[in-house]
C-alpha positions as CSV (number, residue, x, y, z in Angstrom):
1,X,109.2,108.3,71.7
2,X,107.0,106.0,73.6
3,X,103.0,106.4,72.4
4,X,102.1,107.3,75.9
5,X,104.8,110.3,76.3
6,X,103.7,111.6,73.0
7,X,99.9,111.4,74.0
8,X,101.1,113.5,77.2
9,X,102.5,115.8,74.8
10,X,99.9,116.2,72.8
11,X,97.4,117.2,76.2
12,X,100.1,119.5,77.1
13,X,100.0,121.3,74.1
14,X,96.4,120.9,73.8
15,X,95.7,123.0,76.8
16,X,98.2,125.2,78.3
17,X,97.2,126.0,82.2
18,X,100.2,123.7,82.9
19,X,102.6,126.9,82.0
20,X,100.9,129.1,85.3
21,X,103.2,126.9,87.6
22,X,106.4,126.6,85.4
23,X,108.5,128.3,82.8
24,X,109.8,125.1,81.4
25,X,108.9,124.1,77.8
26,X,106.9,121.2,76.8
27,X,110.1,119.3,75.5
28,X,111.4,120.0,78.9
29,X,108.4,118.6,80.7
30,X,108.3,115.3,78.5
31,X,112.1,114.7,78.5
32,X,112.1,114.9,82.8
33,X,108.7,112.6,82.5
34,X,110.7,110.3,80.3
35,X,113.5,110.2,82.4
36,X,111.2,109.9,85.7
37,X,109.3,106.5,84.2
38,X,112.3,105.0,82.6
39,X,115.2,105.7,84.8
40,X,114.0,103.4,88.1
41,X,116.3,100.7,90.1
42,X,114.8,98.8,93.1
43,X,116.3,96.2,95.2
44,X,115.2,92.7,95.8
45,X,116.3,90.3,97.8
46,X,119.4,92.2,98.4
47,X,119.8,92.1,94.5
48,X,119.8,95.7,92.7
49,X,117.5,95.8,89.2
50,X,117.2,98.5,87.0
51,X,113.6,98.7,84.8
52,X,113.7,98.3,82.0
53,X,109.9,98.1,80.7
54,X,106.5,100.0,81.5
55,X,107.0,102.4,83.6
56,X,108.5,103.2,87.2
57,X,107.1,100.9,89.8
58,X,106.5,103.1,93.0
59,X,106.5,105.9,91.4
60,X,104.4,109.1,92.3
61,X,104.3,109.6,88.5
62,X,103.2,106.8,87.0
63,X,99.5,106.5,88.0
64,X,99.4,110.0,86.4
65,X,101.1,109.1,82.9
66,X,98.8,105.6,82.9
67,X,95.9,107.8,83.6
68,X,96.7,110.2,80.7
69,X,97.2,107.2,78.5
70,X,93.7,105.1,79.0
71,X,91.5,108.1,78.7
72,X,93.4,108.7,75.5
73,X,93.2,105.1,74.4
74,X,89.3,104.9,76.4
75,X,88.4,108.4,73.7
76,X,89.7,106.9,70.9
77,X,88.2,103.6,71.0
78,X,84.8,104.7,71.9
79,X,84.9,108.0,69.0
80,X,86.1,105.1,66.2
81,X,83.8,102.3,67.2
82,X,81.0,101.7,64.7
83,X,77.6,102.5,66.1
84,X,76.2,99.2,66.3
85,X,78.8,98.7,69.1
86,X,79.2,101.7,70.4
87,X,78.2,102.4,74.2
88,X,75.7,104.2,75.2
89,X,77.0,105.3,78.6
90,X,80.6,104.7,79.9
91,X,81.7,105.1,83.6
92,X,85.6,104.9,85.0
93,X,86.1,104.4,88.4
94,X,89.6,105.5,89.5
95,X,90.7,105.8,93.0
96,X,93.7,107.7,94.1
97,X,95.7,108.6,97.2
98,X,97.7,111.7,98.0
């Protein structure tokens, strides 16, 4: 499984206010995520591709799985760095459209 599927996993099992709006299980969830990001074929130049890498381009999902992934990977990096480096404040700016 693909480190930024399991890290979604791990938030969904982490906190469990996702299960209000569905019945489905967390497998569930990550398997029709998996399929969502990796599963994606676009035309160009009258040539049809299928994706192979990263994850869906145009997708409505993706934003939302990179998202999940870099404040995982942003948490991480600034809990293990050593003290010397560590920063003292640290600001995201993310914009978004729905």
């Amino acid at each position: 499984m693909p480190k930024g599927l399991e890290v979604i996993k791990q938030k969904l099992q982490e906190d469990q206010s996702w299960r209000t709006v569905t019945v489905m299980e967390i497998y569930d969830v990550v398997e029709l995520l998996e399929f969502a990001l990796t599963t994606t074929c676009f035309r160009f130049r009258g040539q049809l591709y299928r994706q192979k890498f990263g994850t869906a381009m145009g997708s409505p999902v993706s934003p939302l799985a990179a998202d999940a992934y870099m404040e995982h990977l942003e948490e991480t990096a600034i809990t293990t760095a050593p003290p010397d480096i560590k920063p003292k404040l640290w600001k995201c700016y993310v914009w978004m459209t729905f």
